[in-house]
N, C-alpha and C positions, 0 to 999 in steps of 0.2 A: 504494500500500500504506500505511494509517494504520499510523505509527510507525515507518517506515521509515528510512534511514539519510535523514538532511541534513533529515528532514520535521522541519517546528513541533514541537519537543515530545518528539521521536524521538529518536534515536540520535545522534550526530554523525558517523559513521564506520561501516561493515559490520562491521568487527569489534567495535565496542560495540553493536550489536545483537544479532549472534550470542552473543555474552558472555551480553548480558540473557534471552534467550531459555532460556540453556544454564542459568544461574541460574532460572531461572522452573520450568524443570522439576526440576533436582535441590530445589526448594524443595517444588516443589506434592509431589514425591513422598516423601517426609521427613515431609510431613504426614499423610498418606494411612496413616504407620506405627503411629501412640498414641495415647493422650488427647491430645485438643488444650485448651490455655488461652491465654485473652486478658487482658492485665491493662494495666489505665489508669494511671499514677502519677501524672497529672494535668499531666504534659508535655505545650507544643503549641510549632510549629515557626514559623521565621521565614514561612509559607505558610497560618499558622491551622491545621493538622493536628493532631491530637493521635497523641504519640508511643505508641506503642502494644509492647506485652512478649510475643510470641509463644514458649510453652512446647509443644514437642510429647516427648510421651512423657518428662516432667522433664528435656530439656535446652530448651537456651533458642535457638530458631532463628536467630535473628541472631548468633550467637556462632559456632553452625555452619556458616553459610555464611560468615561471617568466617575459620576456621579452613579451611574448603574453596578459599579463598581467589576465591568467588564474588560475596561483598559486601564492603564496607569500612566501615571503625566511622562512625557518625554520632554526636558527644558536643557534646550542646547546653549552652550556659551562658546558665540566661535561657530567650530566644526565638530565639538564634541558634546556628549550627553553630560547632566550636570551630576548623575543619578546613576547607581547600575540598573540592572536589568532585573526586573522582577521574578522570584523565585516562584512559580505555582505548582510543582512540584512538593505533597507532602513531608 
């Protein structure tokens, strides 16, 4: 299964999969509600990514699934994270 728990790149654990999954769809569907907006601030990540400002229906998506307690803040300073990376793994 690509992406599966322990694969390259994947999950580390079943339950950070299931998590990301559980996130994937309360996100895809939140979208699916209003105007959607994309906005560049000219952010790019310690990976070359440009960080990107997802607006559905005038709230701001990443704030929501922060508050849903599905994502967790990403606050760059520069080109790096200010923060590690969250453990969801028991």
């Amino acid at each position: 299964m690509a992406g599966g728990a322990g694969s390259r790149r994947g999950a580390k654990c079943e339950a950070e999969r299931v998590r990301g999954f559980t996130a994937k769809t309360v996100i895809l569907h939140a979208m699916k509600g209003g105007d959607l907006a994309i906005t560049y601030n000219g952010e790019v990540d310690d990976s070359g990514r440009k960080v990107a400002i997802v607006i559905v229906g005038g709230r701001d998506l990443g704030a929501m699934g922060v508050a849903a307690d599905h994502l967790r803040p990403c606050v760059f300073n520069g080109k790096r994270a200010t923060m590690p990376k969250p453990n969801w793994c028991p």
